[in-house]
PDB file of N, CA, C and O in Angstrom, chain B, residues numbered from 101:
ATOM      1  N   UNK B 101      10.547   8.582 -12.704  1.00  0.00           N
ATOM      2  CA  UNK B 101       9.424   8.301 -11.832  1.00  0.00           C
ATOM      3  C   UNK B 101       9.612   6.901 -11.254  1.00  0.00           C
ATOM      4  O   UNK B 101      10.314   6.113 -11.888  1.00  0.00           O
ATOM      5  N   UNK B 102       9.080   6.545 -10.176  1.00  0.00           N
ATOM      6  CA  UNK B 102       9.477   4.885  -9.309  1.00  0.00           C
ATOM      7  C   UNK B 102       7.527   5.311  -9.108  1.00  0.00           C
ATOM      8  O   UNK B 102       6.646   6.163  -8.994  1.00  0.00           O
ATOM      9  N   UNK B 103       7.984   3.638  -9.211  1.00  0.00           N
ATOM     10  CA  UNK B 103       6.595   2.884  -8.183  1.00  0.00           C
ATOM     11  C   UNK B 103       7.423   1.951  -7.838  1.00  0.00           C
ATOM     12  O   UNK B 103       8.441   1.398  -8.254  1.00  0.00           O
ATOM     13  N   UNK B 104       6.300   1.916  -6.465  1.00  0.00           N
ATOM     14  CA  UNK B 104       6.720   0.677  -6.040  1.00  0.00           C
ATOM     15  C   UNK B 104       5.208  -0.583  -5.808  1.00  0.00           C
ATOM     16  O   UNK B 104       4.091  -0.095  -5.638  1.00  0.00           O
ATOM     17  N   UNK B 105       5.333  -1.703  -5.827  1.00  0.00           N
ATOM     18  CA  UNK B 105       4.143  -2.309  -6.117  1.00  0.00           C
ATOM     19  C   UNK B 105       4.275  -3.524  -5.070  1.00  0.00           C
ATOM     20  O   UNK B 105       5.071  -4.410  -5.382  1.00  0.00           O
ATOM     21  N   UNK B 106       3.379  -3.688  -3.525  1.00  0.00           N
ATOM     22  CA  UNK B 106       3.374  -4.211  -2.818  1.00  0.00           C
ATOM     23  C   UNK B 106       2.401  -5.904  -3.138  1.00  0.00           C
ATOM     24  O   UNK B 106       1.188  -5.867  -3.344  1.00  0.00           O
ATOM     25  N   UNK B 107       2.991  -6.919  -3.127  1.00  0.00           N
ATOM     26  CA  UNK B 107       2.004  -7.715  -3.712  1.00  0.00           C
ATOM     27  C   UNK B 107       2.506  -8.901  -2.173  1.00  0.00           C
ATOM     28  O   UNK B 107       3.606  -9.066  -1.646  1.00  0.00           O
ATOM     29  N   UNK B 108       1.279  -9.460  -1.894  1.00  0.00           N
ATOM     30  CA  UNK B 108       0.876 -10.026  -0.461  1.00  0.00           C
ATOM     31  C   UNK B 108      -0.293 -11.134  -1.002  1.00  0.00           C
ATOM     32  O   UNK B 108      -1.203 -10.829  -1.772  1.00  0.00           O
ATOM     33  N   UNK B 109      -0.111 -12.226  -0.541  1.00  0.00           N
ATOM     34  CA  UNK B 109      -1.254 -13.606  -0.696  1.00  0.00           C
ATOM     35  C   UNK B 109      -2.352 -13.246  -0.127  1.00  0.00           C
ATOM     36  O   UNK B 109      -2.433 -13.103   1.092  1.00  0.00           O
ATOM     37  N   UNK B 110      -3.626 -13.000  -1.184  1.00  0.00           N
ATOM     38  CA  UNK B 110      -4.640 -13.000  -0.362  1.00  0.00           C
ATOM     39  C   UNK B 110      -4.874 -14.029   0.789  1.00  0.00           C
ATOM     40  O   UNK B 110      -4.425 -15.172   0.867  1.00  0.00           O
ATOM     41  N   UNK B 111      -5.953 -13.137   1.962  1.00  0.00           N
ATOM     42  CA  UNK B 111      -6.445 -13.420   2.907  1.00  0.00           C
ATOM     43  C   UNK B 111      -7.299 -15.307   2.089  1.00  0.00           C
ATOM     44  O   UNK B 111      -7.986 -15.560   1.099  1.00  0.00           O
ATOM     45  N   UNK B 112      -6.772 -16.043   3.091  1.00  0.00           N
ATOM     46  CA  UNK B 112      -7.534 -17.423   2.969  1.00  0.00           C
ATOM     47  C   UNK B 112      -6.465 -18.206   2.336  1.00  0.00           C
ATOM     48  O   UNK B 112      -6.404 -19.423   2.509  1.00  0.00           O
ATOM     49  N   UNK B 113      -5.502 -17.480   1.509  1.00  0.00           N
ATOM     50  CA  UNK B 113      -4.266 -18.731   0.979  1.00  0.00           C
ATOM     51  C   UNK B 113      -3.783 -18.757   1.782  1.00  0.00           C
ATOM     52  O   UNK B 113      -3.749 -17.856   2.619  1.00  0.00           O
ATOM     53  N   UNK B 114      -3.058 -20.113   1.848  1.00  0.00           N
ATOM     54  CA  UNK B 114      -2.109 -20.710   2.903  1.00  0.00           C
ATOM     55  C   UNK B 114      -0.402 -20.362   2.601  1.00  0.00           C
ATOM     56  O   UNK B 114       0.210 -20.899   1.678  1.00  0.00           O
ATOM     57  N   UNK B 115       0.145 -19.491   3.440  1.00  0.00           N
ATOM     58  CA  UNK B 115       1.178 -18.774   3.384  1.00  0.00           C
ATOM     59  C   UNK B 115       2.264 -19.795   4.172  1.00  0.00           C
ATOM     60  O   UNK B 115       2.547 -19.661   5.363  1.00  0.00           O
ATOM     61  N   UNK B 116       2.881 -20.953   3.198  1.00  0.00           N
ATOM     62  CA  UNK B 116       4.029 -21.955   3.961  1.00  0.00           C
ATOM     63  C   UNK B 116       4.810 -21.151   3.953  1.00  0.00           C
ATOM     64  O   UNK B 116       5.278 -21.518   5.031  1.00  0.00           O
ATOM     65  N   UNK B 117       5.584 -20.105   3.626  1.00  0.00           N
ATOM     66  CA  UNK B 117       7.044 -19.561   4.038  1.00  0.00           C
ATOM     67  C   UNK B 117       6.428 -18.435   5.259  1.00  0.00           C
ATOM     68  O   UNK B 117       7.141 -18.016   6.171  1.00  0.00           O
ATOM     69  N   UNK B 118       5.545 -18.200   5.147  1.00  0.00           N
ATOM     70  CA  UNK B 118       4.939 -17.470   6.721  1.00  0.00           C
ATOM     71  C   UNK B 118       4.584 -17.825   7.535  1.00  0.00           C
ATOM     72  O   UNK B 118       4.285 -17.127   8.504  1.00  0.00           O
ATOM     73  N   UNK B 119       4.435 -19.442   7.456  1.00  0.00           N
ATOM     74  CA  UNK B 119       4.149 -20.122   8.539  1.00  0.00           C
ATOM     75  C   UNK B 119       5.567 -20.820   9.084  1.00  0.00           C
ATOM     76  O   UNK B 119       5.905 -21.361  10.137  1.00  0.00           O
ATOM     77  N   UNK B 120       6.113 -20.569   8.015  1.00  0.00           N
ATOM     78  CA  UNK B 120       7.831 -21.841   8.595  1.00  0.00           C
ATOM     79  C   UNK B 120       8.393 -20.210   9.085  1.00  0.00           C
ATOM     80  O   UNK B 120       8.940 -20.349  10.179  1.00  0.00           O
ATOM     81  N   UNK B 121       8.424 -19.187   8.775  1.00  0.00           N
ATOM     82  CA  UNK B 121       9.086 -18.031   9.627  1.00  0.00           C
ATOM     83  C   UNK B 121       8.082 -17.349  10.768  1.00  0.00           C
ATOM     84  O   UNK B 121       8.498 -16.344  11.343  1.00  0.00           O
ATOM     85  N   UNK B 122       6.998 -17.785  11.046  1.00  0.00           N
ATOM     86  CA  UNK B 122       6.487 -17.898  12.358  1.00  0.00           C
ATOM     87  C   UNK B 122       6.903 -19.264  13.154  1.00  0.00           C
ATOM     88  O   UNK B 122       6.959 -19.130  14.376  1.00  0.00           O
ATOM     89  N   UNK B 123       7.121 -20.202  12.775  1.00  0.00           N
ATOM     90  CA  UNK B 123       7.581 -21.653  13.545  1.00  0.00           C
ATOM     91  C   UNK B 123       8.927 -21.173  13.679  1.00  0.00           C
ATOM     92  O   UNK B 123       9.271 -21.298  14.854  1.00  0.00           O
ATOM     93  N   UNK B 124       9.971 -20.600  12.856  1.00  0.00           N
ATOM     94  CA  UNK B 124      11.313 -20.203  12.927  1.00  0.00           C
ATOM     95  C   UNK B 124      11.183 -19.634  14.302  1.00  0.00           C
ATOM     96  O   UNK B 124      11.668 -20.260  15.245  1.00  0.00           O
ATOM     97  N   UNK B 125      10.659 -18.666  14.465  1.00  0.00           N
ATOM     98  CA  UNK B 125      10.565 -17.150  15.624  1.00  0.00           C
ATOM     99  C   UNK B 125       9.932 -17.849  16.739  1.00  0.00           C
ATOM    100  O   UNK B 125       9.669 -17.083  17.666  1.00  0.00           O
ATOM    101  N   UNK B 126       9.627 -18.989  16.922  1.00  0.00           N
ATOM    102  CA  UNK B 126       8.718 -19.390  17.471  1.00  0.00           C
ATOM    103  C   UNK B 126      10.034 -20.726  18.710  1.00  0.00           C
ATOM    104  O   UNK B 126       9.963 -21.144  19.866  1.00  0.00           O
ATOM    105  N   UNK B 127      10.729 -20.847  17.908  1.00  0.00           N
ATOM    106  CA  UNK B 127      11.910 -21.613  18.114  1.00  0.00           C
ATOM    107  C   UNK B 127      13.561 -21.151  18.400  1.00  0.00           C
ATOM    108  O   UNK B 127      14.590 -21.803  18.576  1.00  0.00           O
ATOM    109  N   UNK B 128      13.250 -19.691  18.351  1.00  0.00           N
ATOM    110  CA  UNK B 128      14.265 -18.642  19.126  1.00  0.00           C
ATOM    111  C   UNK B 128      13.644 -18.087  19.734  1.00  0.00           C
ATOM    112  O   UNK B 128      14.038 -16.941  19.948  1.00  0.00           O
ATOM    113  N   UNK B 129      12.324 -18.508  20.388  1.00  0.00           N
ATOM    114  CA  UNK B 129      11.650 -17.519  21.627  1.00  0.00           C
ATOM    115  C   UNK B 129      11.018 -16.487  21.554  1.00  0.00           C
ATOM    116  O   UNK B 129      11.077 -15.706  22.504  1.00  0.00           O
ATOM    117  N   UNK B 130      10.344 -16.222  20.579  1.00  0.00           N
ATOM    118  CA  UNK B 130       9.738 -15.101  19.835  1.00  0.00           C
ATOM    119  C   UNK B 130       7.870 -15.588  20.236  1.00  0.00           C
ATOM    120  O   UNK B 130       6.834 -15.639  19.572  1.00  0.00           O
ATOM    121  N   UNK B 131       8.156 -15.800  21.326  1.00  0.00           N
ATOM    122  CA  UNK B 131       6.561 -16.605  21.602  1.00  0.00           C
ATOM    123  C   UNK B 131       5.597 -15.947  21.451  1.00  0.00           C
ATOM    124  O   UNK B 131       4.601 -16.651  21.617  1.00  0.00           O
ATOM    125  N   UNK B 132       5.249 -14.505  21.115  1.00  0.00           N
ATOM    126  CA  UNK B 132       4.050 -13.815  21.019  1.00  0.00           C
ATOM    127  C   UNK B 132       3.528 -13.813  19.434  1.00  0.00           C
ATOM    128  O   UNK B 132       2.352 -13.542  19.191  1.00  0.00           O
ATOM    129  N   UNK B 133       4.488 -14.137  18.358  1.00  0.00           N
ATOM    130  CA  UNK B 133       4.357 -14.161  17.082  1.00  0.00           C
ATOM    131  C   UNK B 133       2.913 -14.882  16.826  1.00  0.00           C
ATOM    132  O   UNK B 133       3.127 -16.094  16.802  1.00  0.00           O
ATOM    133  N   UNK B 134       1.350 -14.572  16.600  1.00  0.00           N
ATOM    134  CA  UNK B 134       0.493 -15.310  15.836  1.00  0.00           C
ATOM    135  C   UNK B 134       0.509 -15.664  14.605  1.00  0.00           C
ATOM    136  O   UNK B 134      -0.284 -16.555  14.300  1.00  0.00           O
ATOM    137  N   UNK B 135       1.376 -15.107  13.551  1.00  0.00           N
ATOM    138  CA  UNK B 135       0.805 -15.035  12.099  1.00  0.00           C
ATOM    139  C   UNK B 135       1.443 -14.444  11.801  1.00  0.00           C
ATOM    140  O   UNK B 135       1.632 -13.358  12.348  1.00  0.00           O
ATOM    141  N   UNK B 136       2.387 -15.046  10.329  1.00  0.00           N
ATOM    142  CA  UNK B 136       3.292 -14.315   9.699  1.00  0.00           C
ATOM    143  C   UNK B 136       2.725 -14.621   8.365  1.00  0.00           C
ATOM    144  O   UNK B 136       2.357 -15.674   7.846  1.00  0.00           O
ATOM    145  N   UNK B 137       2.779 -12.853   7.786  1.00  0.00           N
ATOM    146  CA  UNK B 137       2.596 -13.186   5.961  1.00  0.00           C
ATOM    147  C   UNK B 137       3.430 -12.974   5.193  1.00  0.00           C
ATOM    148  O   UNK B 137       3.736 -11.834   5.542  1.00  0.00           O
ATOM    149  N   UNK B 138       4.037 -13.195   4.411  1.00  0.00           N
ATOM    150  CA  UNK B 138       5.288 -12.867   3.238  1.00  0.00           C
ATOM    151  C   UNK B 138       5.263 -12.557   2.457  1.00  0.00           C
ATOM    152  O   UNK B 138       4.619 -13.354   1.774  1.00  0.00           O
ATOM    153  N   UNK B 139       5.727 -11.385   1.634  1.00  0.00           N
ATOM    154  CA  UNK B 139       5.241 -10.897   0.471  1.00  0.00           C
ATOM    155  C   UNK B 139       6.288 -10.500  -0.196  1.00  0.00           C
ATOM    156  O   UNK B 139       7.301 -10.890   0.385  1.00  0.00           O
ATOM    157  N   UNK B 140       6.549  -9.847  -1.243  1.00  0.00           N
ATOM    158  CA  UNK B 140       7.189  -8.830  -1.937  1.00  0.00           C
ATOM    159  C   UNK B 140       7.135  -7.764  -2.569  1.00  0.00           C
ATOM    160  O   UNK B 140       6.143  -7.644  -3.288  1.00  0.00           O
ATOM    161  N   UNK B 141       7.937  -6.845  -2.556  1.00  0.00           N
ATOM    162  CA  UNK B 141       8.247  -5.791  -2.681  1.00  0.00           C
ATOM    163  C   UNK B 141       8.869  -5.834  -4.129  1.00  0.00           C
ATOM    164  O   UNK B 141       9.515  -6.810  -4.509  1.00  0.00           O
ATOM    165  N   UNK B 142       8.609  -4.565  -5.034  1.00  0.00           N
ATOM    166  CA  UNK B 142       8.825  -4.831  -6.341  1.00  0.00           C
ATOM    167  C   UNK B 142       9.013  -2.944  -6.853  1.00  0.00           C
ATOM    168  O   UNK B 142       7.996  -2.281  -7.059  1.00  0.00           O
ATOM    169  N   UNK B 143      10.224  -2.407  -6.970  1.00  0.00           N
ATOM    170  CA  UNK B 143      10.691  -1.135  -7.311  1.00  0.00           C
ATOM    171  C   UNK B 143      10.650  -0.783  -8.492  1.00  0.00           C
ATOM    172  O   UNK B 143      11.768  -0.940  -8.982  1.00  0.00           O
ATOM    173  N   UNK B 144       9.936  -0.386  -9.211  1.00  0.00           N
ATOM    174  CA  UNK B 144      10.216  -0.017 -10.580  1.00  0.00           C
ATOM    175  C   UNK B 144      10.656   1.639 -10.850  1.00  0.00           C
ATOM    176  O   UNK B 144      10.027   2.561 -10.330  1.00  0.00           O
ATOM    177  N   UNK B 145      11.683   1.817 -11.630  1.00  0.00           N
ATOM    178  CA  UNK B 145      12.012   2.967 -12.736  1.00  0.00           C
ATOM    179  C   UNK B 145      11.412   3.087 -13.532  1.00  0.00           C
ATOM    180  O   UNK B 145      11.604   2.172 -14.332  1.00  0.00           O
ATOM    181  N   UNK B 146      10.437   4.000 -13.961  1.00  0.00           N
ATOM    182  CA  UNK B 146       9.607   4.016 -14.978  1.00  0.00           C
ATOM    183  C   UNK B 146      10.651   5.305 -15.763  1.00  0.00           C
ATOM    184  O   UNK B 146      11.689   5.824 -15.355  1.00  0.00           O
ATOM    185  N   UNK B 147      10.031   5.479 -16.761  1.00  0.00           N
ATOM    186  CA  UNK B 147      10.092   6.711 -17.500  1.00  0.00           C
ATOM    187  C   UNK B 147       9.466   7.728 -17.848  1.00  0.00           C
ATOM    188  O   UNK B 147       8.388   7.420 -18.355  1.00  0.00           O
ATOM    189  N   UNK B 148       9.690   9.047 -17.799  1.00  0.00           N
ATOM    190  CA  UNK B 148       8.592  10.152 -17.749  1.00  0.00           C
ATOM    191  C   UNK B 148       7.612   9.602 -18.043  1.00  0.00           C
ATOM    192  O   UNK B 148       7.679   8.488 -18.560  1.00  0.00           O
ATOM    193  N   UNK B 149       6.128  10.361 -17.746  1.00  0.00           N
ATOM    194  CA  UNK B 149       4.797   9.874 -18.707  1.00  0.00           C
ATOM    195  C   UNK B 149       4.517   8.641 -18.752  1.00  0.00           C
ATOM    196  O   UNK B 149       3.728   8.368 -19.656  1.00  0.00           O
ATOM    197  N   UNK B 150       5.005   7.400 -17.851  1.00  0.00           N
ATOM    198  CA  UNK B 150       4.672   6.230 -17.434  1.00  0.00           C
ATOM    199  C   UNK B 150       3.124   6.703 -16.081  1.00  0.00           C
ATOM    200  O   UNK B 150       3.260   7.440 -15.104  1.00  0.00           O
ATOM    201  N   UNK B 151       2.141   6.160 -16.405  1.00  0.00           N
ATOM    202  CA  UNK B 151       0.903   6.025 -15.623  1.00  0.00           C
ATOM    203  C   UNK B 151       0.863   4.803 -14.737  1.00  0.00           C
ATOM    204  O   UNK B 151       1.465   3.732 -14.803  1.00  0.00           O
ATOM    205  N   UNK B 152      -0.327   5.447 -13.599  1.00  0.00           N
ATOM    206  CA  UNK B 152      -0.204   4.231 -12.668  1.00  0.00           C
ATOM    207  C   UNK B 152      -1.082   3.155 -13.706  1.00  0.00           C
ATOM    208  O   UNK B 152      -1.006   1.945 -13.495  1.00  0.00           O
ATOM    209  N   UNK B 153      -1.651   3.522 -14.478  1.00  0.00           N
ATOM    210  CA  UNK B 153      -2.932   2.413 -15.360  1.00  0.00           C
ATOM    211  C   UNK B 153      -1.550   1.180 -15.822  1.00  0.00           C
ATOM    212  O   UNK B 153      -1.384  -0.033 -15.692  1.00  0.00           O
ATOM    213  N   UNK B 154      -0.814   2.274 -16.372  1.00  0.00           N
ATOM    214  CA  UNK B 154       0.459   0.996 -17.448  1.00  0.00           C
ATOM    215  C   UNK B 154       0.931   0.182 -16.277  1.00  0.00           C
ATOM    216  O   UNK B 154       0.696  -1.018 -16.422  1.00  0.00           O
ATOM    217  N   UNK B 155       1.634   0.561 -14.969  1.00  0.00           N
ATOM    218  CA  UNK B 155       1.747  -0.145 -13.922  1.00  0.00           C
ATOM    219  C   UNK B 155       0.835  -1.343 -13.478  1.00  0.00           C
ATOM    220  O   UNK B 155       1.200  -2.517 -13.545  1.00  0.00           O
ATOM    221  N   UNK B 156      -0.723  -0.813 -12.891  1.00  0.00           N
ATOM    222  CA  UNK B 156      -1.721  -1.758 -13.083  1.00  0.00           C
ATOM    223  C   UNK B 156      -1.666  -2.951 -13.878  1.00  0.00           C
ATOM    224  O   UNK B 156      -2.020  -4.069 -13.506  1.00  0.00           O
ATOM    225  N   UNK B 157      -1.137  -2.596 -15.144  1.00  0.00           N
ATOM    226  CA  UNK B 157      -1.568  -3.772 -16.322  1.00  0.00           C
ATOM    227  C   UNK B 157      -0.474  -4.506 -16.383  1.00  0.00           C
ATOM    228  O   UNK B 157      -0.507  -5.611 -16.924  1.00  0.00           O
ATOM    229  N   UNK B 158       0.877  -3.904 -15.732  1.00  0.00           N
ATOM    230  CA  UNK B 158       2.234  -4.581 -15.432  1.00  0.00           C
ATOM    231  C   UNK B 158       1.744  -5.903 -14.364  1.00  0.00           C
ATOM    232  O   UNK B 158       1.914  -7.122 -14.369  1.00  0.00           O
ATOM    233  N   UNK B 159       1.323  -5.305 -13.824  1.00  0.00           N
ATOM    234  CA  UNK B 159       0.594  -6.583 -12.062  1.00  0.00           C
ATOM    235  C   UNK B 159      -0.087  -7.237 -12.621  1.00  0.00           C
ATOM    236  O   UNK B 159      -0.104  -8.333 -12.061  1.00  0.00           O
ATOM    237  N   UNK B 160      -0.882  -7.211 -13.692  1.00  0.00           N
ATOM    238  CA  UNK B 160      -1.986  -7.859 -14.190  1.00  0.00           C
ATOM    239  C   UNK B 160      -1.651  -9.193 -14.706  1.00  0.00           C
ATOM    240  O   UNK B 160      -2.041 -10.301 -14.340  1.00  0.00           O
ATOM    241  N   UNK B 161      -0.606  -8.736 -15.909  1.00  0.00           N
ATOM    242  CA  UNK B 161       0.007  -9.655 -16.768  1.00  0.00           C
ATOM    243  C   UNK B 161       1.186 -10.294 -16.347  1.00  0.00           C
ATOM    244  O   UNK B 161       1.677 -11.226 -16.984  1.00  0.00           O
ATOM    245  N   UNK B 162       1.795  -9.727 -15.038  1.00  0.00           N
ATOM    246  CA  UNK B 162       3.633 -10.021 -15.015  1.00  0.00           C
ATOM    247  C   UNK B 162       3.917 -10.022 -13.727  1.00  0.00           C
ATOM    248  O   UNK B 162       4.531 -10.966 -13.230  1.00  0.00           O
ATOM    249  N   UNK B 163       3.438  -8.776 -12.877  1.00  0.00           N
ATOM    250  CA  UNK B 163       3.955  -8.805 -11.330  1.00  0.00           C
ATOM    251  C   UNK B 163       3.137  -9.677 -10.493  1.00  0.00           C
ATOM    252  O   UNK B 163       3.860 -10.248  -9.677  1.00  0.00           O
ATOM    253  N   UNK B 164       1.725 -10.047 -10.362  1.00  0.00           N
ATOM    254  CA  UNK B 164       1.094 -10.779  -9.580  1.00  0.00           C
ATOM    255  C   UNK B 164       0.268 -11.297 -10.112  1.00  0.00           C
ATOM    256  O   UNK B 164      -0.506 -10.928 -10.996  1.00  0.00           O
ATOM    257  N   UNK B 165       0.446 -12.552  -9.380  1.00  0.00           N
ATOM    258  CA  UNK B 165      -0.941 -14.053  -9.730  1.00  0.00           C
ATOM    259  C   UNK B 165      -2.029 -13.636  -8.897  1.00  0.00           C
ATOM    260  O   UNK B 165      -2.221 -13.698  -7.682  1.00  0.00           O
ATOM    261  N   UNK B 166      -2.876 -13.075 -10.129  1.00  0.00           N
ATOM    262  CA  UNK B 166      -3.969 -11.951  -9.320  1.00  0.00           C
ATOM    263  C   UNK B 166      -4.650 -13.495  -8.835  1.00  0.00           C
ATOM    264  O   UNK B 166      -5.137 -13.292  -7.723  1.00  0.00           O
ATOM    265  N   UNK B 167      -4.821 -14.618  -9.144  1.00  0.00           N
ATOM    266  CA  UNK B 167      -5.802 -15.512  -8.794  1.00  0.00           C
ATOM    267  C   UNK B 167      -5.215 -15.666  -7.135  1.00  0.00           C
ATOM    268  O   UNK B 167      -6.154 -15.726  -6.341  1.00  0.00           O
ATOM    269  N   UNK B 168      -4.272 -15.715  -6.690  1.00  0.00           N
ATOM    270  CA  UNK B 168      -3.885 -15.778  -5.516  1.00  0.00           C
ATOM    271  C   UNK B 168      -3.205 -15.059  -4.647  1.00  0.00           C
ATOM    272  O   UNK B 168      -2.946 -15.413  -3.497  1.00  0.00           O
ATOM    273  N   UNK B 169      -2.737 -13.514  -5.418  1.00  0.00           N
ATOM    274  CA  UNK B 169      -2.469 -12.737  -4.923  1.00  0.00           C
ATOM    275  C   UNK B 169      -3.168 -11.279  -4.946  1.00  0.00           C
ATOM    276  O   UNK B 169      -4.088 -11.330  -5.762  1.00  0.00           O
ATOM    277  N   UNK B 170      -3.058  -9.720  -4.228  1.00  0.00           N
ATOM    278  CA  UNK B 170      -3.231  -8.914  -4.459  1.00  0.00           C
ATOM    279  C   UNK B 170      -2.263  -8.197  -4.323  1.00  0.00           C
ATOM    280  O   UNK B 170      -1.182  -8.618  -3.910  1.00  0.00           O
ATOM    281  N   UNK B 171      -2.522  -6.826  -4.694  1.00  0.00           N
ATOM    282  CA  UNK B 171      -1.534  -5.486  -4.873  1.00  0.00           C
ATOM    283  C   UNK B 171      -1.662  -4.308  -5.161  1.00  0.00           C
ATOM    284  O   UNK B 171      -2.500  -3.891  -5.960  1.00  0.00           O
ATOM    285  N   UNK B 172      -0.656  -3.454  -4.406  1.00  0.00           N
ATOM    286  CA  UNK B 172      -1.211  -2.420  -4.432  1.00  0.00           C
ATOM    287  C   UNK B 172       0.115  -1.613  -5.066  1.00  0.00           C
ATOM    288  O   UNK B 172       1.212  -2.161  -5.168  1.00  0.00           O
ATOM    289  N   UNK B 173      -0.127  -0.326  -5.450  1.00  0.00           N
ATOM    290  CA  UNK B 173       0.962   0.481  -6.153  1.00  0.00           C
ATOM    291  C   UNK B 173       0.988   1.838  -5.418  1.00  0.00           C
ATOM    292  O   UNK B 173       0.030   2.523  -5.060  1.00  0.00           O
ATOM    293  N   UNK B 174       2.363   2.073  -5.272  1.00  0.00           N
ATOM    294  CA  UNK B 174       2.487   3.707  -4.657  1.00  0.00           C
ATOM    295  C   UNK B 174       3.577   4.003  -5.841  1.00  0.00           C
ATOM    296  O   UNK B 174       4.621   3.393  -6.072  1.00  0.00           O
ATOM    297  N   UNK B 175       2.768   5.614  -6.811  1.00  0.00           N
ATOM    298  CA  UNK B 175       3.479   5.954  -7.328  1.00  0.00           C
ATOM    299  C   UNK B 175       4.486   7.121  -6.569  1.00  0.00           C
ATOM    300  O   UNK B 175       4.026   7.635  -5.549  1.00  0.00           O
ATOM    301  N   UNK B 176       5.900   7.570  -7.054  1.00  0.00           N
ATOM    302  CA  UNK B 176       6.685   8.610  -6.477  1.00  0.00           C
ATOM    303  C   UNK B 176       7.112   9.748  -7.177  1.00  0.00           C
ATOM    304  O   UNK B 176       7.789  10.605  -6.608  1.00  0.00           O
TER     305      UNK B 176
END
């Protein structure tokens, strides 16, 4: 079984590597760019009978700084 677990800076933190790759794009002519956010992407192999709950509690404790981040999980 895979999940995959999308984790993105909440709305209101200040995103410096999304702002230096909007100033990047911004400096090869990419002039329509408003707002860039950066996140990561995180693939897991689970093993049979792995739940999205055990996943959840993976983000909780290990994949994301829930204080400044959120996330979401698509199991497969």
């Amino acid at each position: 079984m895979k999940a995959t677990v999308r984790v993105m800076l909440k709305n209101g933190v200040l995103d410096p590597q999304g702002e230096a790759v909007r100033h990047a794009l911004g400096a090869m002519g990419f002039d329509g760019v408003n707002g860039v956010r950066q996140g990561k992407i995180i693939e897991l192999d689970l093993a049979d009978g792995a739940t999205e709950a055990e996943v959840k509690d993976m983000c909780e404790k290990l994949l994301a700084n829930t204080v400044i981040e959120s996330y979401a999980i698509e199991i497969a």
